[in-house]
N, C-alpha and C positions, 0 to 999 in steps of 0.2 A: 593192586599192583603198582608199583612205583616205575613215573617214566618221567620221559627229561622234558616234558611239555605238560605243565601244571596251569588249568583254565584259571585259576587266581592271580597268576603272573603276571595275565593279561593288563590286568588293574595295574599294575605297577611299571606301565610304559611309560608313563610321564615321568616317572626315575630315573629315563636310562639319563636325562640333563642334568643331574645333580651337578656333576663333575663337569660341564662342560653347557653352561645354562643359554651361554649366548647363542652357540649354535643349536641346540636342543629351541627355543626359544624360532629362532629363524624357520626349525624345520616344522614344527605344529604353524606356524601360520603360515607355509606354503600350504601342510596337511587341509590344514581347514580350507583356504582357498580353494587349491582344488577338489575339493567336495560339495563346496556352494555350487547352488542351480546357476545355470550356465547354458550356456545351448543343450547341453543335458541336462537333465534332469536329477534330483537327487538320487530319484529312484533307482534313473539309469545308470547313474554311476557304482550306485551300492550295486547293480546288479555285474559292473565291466570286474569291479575292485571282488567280486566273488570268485567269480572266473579264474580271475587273473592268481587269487590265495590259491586256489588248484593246480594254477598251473606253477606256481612256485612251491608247493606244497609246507604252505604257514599255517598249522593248526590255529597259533591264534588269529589270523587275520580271519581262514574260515570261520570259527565262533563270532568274531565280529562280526562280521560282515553278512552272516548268515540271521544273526538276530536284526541287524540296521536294515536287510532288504526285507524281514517280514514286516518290520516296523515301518517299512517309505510303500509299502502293498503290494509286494511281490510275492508270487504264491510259489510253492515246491514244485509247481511245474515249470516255471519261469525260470525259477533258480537251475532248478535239474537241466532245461536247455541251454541256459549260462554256461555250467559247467561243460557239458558236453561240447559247447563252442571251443572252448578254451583246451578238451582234450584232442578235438581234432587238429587245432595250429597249432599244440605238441605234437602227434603225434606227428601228421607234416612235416612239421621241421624237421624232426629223428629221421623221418625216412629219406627226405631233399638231400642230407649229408650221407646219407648211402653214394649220391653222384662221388662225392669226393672219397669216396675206399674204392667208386670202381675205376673213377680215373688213375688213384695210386698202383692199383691191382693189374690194370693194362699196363701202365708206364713199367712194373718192376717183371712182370713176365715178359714184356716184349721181348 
């Protein structure tokens, strides 16, 4: 089945600077910095940067990232609790902004 998210594309992010190399350029070596061990860890970070593909919902960052944290030793239970972190402060958010429909809701029936 043909869909708009092809795992080969992946390979071809360093393309997206062709046109435009300076800042392409600027932005892999922010990339890589903040990936470097740091007060975190590599590991931890491939495990924040997994999370985080979920809650933005980036098939490729997931296949990244999903391969970088088995490979820094993070196991499918780790990753699986990653994720579920990162669906509860979605889901959270979504509902916190329920305040703001019931404030408009009171304000327009009063």
């Amino acid at each position: 089945m043909e869909t708009y998210y092809k795992p080969e594309d992946l390979l071809k992010f360093e393309d997206i600077g062709k046109d435009s190399p300076e800042l392409a350029k600027k932005f892999f070596e922010y990339y890589s910095a903040v990936f470097a061990e740091g007060e975190l860890t590599e590991r931890e970070k491939s495990l924040i940067a997994l999370a985080v593909a979920h809650a933005v919902q980036c098939p490729y960052c997931i296949d990244a990232y999903t391969q970088t944290c088995l490979e820094k030793g993070s196991n499918m239970a780790e990753m699986t609790e990653a994720i579920h972190v990162a669906v509860a402060i979605r889901g959270g958010a979504s509902l916190v902004h329920g305040v703001q429909m019931r404030n408009v809701g009171e304000k327009i029936s009063m």
